[in-house]
Kinemage of the C-alpha trace (Angstrom):
@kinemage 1
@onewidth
@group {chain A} dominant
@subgroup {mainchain}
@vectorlist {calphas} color= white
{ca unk a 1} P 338.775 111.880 194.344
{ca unk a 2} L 335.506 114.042 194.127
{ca unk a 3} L 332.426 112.588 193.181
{ca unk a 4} L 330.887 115.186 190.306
{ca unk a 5} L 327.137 114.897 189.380
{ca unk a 6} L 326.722 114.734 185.603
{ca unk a 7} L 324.023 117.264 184.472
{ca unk a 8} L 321.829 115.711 182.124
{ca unk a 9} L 322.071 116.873 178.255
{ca unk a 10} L 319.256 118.850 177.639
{ca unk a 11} L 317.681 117.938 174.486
{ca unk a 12} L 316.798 120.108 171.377
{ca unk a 13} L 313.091 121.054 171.757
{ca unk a 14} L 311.000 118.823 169.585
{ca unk a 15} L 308.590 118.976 166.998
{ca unk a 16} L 305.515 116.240 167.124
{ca unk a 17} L 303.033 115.250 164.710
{ca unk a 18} L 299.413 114.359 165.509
{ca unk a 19} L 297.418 112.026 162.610
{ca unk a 20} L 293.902 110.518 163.317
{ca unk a 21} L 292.713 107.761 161.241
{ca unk a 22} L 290.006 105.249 160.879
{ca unk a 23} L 290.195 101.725 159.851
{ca unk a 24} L 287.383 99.091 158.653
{ca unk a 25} L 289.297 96.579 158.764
{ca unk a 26} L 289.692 95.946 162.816
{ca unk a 27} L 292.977 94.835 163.030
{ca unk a 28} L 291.720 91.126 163.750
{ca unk a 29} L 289.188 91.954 165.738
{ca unk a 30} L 286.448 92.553 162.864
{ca unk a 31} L 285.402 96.263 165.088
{ca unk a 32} L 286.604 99.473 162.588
{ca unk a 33} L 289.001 101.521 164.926
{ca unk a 34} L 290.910 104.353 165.493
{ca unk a 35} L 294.010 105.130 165.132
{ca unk a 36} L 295.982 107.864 166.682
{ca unk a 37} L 299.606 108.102 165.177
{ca unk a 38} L 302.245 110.587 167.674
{ca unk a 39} L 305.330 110.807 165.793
{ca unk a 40} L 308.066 112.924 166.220
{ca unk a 41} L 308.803 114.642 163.312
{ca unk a 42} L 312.680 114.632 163.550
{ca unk a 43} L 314.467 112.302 160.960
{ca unk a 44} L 315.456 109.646 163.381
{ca unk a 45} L 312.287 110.373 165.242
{ca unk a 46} L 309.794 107.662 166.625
{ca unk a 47} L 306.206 106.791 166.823
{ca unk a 48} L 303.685 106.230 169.024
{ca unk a 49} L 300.677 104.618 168.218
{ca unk a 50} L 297.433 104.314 169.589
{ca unk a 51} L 294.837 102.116 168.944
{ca unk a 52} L 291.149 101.307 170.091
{ca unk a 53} L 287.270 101.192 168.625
{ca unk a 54} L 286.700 104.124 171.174
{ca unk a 55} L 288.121 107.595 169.167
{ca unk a 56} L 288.523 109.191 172.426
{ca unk a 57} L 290.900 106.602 173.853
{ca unk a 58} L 293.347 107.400 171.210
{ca unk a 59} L 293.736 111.002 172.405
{ca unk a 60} L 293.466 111.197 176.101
{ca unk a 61} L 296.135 112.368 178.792
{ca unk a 62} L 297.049 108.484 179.320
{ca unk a 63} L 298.003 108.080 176.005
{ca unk a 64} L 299.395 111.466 175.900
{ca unk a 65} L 301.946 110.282 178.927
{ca unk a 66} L 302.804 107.047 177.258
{ca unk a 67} L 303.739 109.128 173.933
{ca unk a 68} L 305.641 111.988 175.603
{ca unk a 69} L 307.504 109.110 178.019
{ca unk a 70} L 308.702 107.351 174.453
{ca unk a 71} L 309.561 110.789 172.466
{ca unk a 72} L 310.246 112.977 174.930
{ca unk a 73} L 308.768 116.146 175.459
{ca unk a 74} L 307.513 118.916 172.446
{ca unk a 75} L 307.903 122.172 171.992
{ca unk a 76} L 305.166 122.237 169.297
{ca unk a 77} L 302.912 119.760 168.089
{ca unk a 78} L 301.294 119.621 164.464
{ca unk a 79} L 297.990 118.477 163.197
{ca unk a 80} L 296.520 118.358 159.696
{ca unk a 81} L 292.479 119.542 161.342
{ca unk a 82} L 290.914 121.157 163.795
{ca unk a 83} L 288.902 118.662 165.775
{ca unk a 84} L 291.938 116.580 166.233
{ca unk a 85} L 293.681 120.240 167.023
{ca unk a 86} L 291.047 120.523 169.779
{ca unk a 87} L 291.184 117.097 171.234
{ca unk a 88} L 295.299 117.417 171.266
{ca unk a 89} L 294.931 121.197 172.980
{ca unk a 90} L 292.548 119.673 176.016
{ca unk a 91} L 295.173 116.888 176.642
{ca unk a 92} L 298.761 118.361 176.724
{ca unk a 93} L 299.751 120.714 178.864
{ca unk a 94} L 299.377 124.713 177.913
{ca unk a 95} L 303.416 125.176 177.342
{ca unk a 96} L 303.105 122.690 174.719
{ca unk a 97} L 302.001 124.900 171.143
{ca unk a 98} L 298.975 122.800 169.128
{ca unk a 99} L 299.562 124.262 165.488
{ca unk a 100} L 296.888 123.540 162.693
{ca unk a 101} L 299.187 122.323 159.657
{ca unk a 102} L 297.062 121.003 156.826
{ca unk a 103} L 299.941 121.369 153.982
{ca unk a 104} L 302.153 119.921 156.307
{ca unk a 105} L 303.799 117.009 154.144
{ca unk a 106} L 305.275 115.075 156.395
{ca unk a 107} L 301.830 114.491 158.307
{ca unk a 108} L 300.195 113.871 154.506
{ca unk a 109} L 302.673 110.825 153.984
{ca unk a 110} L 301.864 109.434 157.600
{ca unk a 111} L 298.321 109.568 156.462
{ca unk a 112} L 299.264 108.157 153.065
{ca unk a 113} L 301.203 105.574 154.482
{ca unk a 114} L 298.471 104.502 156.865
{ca unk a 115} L 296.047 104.063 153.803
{ca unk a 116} L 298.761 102.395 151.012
{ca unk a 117} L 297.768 98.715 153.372
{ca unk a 118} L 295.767 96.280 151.168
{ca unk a 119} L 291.969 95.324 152.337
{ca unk a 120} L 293.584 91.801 152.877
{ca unk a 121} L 296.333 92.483 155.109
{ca unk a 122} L 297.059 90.503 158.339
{ca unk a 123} L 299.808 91.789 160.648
{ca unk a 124} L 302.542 89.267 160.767
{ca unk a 125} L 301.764 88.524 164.263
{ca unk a 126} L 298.184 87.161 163.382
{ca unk a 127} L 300.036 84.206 160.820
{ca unk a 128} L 301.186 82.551 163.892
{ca unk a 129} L 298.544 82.501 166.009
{ca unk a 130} L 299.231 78.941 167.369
{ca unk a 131} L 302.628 80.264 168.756
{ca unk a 132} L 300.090 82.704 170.863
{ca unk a 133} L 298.764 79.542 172.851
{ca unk a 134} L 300.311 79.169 176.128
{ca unk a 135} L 300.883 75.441 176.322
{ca unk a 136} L 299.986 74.692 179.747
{ca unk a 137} L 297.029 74.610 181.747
{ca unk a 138} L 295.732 78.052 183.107
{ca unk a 139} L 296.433 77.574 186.959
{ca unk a 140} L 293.188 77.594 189.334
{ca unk a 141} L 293.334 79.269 192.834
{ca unk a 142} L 293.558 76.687 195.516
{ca unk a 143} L 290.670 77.686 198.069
């Protein structure tokens, strides 16, 4: 019996969303950051999100590869201003259409969303923070 190579599906060309944001509150580190937020904009679509207290770490061609290696790749990527429309154009690669969407809804609830989070809130994660200890000694290099 013949061994027949499967061709890969090819997928339906995507449609991305870009949001920038700013937080005060530091995520538990007390430093405001940014946020960069790549979602694909399908309905079972998923998110990538950067974050760091340097804005241009959020949008850079790393981040760019760890996004496009979790969603996939874009056909066209949305963004609700222009200096986030700039910073997006210099990092993905020309096939890849940067279009300036301010009415866009579905980028005004991601924005929405990212703002609804009490000045209070802790991440779950933070709660535990004892469970973060590792309970052994850090090991020394033996010289």
């Amino acid at each position: 019996m013949r061994n027949v190579k499967r061709r890969l599906a090819l997928k339906q060309p995507r449609e991305w969303g870009v949001v920038e944001t700013r937080s005060d509150r530091g995520y538990g580190h007390g430093v405001p950051v940014w946020l960069a937020h790549w979602m694909d904009l399908a309905p079972a679509g998923g998110l990538s999100v950067e974050i760091d207290p340097d804005r241009d770490a959020t949008i850079s061609p790393v981040t760019w590869g760890r996004a496009r290696r979790a969603l996939g790749l874009p056909h066209r990527i949305l963004v609700l201003d222009e200096e986030t429309a700039a910073r997006v154009r210099r990092v993905v690669p020309s096939r890849v259409a940067v279009v300036l969407a301010p009415d866009d809804p579905r980028l005004k609830e991601m924005v929405a969303d990212v703002g609804d989070l009490p000045e209070d809130y802790v991440p779950e994660d933070d709660l535990d923070d004892d469970l973060d200890l590792v309970p052994f000694p850090v090991p020394r290099a033996r010289c």
